[in-house]
C-alpha positions in Angstrom: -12.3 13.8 -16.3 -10.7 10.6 -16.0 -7.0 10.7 -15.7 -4.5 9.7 -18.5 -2.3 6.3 -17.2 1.0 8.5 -16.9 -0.5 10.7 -14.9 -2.2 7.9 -12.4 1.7 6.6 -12.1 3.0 9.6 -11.4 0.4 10.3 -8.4 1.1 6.5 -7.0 5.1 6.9 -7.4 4.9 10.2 -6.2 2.4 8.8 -3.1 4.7 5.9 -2.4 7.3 8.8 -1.7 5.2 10.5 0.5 4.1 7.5 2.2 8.2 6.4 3.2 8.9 10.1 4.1 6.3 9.7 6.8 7.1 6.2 7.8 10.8 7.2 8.2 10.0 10.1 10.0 8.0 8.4 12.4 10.3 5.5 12.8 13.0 8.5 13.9 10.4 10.0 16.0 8.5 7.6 18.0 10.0 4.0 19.8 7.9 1.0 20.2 4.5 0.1 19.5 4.2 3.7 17.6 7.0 2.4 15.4 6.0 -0.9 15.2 3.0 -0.4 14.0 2.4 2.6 12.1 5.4 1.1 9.9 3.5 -2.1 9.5 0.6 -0.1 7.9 2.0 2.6 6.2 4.1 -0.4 4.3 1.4 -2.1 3.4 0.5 1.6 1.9 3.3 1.9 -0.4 2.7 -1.7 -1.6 -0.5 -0.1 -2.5 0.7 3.1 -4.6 3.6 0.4 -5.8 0.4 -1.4 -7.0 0.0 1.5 -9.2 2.7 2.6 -10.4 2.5 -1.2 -12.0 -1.0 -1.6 -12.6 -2.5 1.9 -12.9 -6.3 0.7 -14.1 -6.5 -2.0 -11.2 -10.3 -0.8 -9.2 -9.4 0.4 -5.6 -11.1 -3.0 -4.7 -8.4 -4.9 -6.7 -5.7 -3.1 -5.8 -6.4 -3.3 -2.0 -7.2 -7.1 -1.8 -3.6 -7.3 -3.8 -2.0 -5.0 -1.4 -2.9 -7.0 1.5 -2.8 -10.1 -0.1 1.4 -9.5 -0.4 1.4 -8.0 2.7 0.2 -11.3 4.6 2.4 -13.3 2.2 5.7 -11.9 3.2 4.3 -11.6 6.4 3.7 -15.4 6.6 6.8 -16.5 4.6 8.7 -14.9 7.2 7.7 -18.2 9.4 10.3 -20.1 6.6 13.7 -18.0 7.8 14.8 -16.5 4.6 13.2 -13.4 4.6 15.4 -13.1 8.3 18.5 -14.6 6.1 18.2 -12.2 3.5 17.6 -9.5 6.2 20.9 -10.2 7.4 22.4 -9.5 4.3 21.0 -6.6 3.0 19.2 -3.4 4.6 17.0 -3.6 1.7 16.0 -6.8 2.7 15.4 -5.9 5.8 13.0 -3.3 4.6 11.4 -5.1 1.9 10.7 -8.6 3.8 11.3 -8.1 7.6 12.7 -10.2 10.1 10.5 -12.3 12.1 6.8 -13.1 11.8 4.4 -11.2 14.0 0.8 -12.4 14.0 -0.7 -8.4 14.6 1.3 -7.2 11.7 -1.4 -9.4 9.2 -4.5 -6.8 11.0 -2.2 -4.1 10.8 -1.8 -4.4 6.7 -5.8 -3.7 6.2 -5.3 -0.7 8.1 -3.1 0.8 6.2 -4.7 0.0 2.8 -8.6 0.9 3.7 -7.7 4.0 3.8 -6.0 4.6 0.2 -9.0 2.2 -1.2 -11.2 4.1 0.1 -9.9 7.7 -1.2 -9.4 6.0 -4.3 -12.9 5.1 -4.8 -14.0 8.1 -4.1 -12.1 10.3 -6.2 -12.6 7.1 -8.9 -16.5 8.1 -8.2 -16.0 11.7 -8.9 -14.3 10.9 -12.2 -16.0 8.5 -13.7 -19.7 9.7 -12.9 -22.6 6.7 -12.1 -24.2 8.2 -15.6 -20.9 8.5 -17.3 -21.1 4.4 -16.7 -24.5 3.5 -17.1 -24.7 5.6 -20.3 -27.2 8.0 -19.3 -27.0 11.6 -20.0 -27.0 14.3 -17.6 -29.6 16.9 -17.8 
């Protein structure tokens, strides 16, 4: 049974929590490349779940491409300086845009989205059954 769009929010806000719970967690627990990285992809993540707490009918397909897609474009626009401006401002900032541009952060993005796309589409599948689409009944 396909879910109601309230409910698919709730599960993506609810998701996005969980996802920042761990990331803080690890940031506390672990120094370097552990931290580094795991943060990188587990905010691309959230920008996932964010994705649908906004757009809660987007296809895991969608979704991921658009999750990345940011991900890369505040990764890149941190070459420009404001994101490190606005960083210095504001731990929000900080958190939101980052500080300085770092080239493995854009393959580190995928990996935190293929994941979530990928459990999406599954349980997606198991909802919405290949007959339920093509119009065919089940015996």
């Amino acid at each position: 049974m396909p879910l109601s769009t309230r409910t698919t929010r709730v599960i993506a806000l609810a998701s996005a929590a969980v996802i920042l719970a761990i990331a803080l967690a690890l940031r506390a627990a672990f120094d370097g490349p552990v931290e580094q990285h795991s943060g990188t992809a587990l905010y691309a993540s959230m920008v996932y779940a964010g994705g649908y707490v906004l757009w809660p009918r987007l296809s895991p397909l969608a979704a991921g491409a658009v999750a990345v897609a940011f991900c890369w474009l505040v990764e890149c626009s941190q070459l420009t300086g404001v994101p490190a401006y606005l960083s210095g401002r504001s731990l929000l900032g900080r958190l939101a845009l980052g500080v300085q541009f770092d080239p493995l952060d854009l393959l580190w993005y995928p990996v935190g989205v293929l994941p979530l796309a990928a459990a999406h589409w599954l349980l997606r599948r198991r909802a919405y059954p290949r007959s339920a689409v093509s119009g065919k009944v089940q015996a």
